[in-house]
ZAMARGU-4260 file (C-alpha; in steps of 0.2 Angstrom, whole numbers, plus 5000, padded with zeros to 4 digits):
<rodrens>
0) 4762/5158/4856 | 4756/5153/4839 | 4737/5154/4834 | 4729/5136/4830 | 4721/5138/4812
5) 4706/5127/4820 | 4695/5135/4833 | 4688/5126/4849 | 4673/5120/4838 | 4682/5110/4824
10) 4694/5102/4837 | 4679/5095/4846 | 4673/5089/4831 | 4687/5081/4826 | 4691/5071/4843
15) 4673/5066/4842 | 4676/5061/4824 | 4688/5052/4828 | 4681/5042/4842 | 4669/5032/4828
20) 4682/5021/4826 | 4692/5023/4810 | 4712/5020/4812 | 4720/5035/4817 | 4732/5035/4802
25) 4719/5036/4791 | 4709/5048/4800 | 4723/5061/4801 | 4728/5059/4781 | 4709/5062/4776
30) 4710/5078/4787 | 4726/5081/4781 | 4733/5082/4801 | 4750/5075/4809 | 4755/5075/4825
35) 4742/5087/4834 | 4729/5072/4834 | 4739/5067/4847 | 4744/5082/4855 | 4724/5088/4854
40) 4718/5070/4863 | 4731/5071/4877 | 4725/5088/4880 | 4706/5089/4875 | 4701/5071/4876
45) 4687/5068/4887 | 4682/5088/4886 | 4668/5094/4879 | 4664/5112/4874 | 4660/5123/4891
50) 4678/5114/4899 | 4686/5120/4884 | 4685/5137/4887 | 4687/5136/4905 | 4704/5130/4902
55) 4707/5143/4889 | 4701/5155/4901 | 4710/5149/4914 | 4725/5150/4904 | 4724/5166/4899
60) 4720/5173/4916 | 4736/5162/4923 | 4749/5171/4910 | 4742/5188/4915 | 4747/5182/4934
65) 4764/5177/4930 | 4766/5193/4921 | 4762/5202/4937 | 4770/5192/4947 | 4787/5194/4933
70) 4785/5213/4936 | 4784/5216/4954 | 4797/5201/4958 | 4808/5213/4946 | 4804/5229/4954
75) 4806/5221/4971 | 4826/5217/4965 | 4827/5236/4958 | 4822/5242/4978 | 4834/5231/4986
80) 4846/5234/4976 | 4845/5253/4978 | 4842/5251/4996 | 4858/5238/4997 | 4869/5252/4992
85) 4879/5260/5004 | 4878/5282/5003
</rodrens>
């Protein structure tokens, strides 16, 4: 997955920025942003910084488990495989 070039910080910042009331189109072009405005709101809105990293965390610790999860559901296909076979 690609790395955002803005850490949790400066995306806080800039949704709460934002909330001040300036026109979204003209908040974006002073920032020199497109479309993730939209895609930080719908995911960040209403967050602050402590959430933030939960979910991050969170994340993280749910791609690990789908990982191991991947691995044994491939291993368990390898046993039965073997086992289905006749000697």
């Amino acid at each position: 997955m690609k790395k955002s070039k803005y850490s949790d910080a400066q995306i806080m910042a800039v949704l709460k920025q934002a909330e001040g009331g300036v026109s979204v189109s003209e908040f974006c072009r002073e920032h020199g942003m497109s479309v993730s405005f939209y895609k930080w709101r719908s995911k960040y809105g209403g967050m602050d910084a402590s959430l933030m990293a939960r979910m991050k965390e969170l994340d993280e610790e749910n791609k690990r488990l789908k990982k191991m999860y991947a691995e044994k559901s491939m291993q368990n296909d390898l046993l039965k495989e073997a086992l289905g076979k006749k000697w």
